[in-house]
TORLO-161560 format. One line per field, with one value per residue (C-alpha): y, x, z negated. Coordinates in Angstrom, 2 decimals. Layout:
y = (Y,...)
x = (X,...)
z = (Z,...)
//
This chain:
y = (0.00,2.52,2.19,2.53,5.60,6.82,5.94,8.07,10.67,10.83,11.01,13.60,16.03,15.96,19.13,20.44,19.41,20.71,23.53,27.03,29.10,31.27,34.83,36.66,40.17,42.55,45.63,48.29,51.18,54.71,52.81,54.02,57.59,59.64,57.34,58.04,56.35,52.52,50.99,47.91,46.49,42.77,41.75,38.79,36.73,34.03,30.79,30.17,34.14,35.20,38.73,39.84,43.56,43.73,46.45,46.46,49.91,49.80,52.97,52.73,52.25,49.10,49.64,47.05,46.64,43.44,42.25,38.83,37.35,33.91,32.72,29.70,28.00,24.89,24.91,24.64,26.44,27.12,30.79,31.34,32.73,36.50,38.57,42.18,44.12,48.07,50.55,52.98,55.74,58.50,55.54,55.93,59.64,62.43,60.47,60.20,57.70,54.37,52.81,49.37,47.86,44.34,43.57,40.40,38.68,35.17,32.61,32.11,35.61,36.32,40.08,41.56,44.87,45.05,48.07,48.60,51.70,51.72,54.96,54.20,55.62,53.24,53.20,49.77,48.29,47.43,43.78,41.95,40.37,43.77,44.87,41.75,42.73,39.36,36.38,36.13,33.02,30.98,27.57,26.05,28.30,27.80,28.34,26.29,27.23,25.61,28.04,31.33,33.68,35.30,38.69,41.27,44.35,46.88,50.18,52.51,56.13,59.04,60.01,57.16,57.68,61.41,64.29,61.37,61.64,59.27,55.86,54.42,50.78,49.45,45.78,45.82,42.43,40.65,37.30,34.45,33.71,37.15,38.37,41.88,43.32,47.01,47.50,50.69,49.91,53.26,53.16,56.36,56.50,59.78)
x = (0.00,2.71,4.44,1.66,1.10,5.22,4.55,1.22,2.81,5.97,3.28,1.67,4.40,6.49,5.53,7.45,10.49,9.81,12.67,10.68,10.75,14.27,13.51,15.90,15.29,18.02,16.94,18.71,16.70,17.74,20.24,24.02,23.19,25.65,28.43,32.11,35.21,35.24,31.59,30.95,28.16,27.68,24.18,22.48,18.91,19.01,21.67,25.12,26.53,30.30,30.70,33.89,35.12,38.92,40.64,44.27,46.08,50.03,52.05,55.63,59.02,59.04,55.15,53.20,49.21,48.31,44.67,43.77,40.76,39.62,36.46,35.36,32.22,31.10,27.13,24.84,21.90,18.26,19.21,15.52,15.22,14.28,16.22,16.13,18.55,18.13,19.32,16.69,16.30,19.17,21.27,24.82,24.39,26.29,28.99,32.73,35.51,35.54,32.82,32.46,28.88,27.94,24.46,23.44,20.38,20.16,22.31,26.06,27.44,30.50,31.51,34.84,36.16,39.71,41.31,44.74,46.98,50.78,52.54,56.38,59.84,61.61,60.30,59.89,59.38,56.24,55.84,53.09,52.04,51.62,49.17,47.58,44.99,42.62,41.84,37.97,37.19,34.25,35.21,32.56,30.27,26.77,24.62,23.33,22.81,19.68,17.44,16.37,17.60,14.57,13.86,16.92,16.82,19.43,18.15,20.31,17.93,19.29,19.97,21.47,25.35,25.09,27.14,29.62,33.28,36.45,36.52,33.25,33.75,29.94,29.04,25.74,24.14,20.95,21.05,23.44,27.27,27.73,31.35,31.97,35.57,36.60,40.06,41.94,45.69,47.83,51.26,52.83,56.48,58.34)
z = (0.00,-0.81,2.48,4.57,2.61,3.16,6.98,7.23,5.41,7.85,11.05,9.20,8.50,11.93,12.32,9.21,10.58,14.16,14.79,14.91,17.99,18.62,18.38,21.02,19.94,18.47,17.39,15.09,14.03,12.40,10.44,9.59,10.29,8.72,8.26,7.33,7.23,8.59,9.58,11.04,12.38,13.52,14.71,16.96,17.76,19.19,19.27,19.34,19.00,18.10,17.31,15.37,14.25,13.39,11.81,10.93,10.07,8.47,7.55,6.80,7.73,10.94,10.41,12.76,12.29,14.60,15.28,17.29,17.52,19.19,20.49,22.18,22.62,24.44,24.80,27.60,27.23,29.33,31.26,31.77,28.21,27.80,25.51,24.09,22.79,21.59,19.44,18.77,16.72,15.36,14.98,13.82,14.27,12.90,11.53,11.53,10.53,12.95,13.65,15.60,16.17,18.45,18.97,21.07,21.91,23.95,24.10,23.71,23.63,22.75,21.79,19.83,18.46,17.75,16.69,15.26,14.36,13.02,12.14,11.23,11.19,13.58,17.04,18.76,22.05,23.62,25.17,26.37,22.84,21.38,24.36,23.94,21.38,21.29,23.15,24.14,25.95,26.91,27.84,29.86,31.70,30.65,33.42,35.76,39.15,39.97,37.65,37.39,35.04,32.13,31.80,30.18,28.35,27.22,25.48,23.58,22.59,23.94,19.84,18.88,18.54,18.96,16.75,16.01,15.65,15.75,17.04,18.34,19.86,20.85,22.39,23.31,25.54,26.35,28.17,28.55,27.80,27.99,26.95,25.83,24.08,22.86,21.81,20.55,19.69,18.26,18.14,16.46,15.50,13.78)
//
């Protein structure tokens, strides 16, 4: 009697453990108006995002700040999906310092900010590992060719951002294995 009662039970309740829909909508509204010094802003909807905001900064004698950021992802995922991304209001307005925001919606986006700033005594040489900042890569593309791509939306408000000063490094995406990368690297010797 008590099994049949566990097996009607599980027959019952599959829905419980059914996943709930993905909500692809990013949306950032009025927020980090007024901001100063070093502000970062990571947000996403949807699956399988990778957003990263670096800061390095070293003062000194032989100073060297160094940032490096890696992402990979292997996913396949339906490219028919919509996704909306916006940044609405006074966002981020009237502010000052550095300021680094990625907003995704979708699927499999990938998005970095890297800054990095070194002020020192002894001057040194530039190779390609300095200029290198980071290291964004998607390993396996994740669209098939054989469908058609959902609807996309990008909206930034025309007072979002403004009356700011400094550094402003913004990744903003909608859709599907998207990669986006800011970098700022200052090098100042006496």
């Amino acid at each position: 009697m008590n099994r049949t009662l566990l097996v009607i039970a599980m027959f019952c309740s599959s829905s419980v453990f059914a996943q709930p829909p993905v909500n692809n909508t990013a949306n950032i509204d009025s927020s980090g108006a007024q901001y100063q010094g070093n502000l970062t802003v990571n947000e996403a909807a949807g699956d399988q995002q990778q957003q990263a905001n670096a800061r390095a900064i070293a003062i000194g004698h032989g100073a060297n700040a160094t940032t490096q950021i890696r992402q990979r992802m292997r996913t396949v995922v339906d490219p028919s999906l919509d996704a909306r991304s916006s940044i609405q209001g006074d966002s981020f307005s009237h502010g000052s310092g550095a300021l680094g925001v990625n907003q995704s919606s979708g699927a499999s986006n990938q998005q970095a900010n890297a800054m990095r700033i070194s002020i020192g005594t002894q001057p040194q040489s530039i190779d390609d590992s300095v200029l290198m900042q980071q290291n964004v890569a998607l390993l396996n593309n994740s669209d098939p060719t054989d469908s058609a791509p959902g609807y996309r939306q990008v909206t930034t408000s025309d007072q979002a951002f403004t009356g700011s000063r400094g550094l402003i490094q913004l990744n903003q995406s909608a859709g599907v294995g998207n990669r986006t990368a800011n970098t700022l690297s200052v090098r100042v010797t006496e």
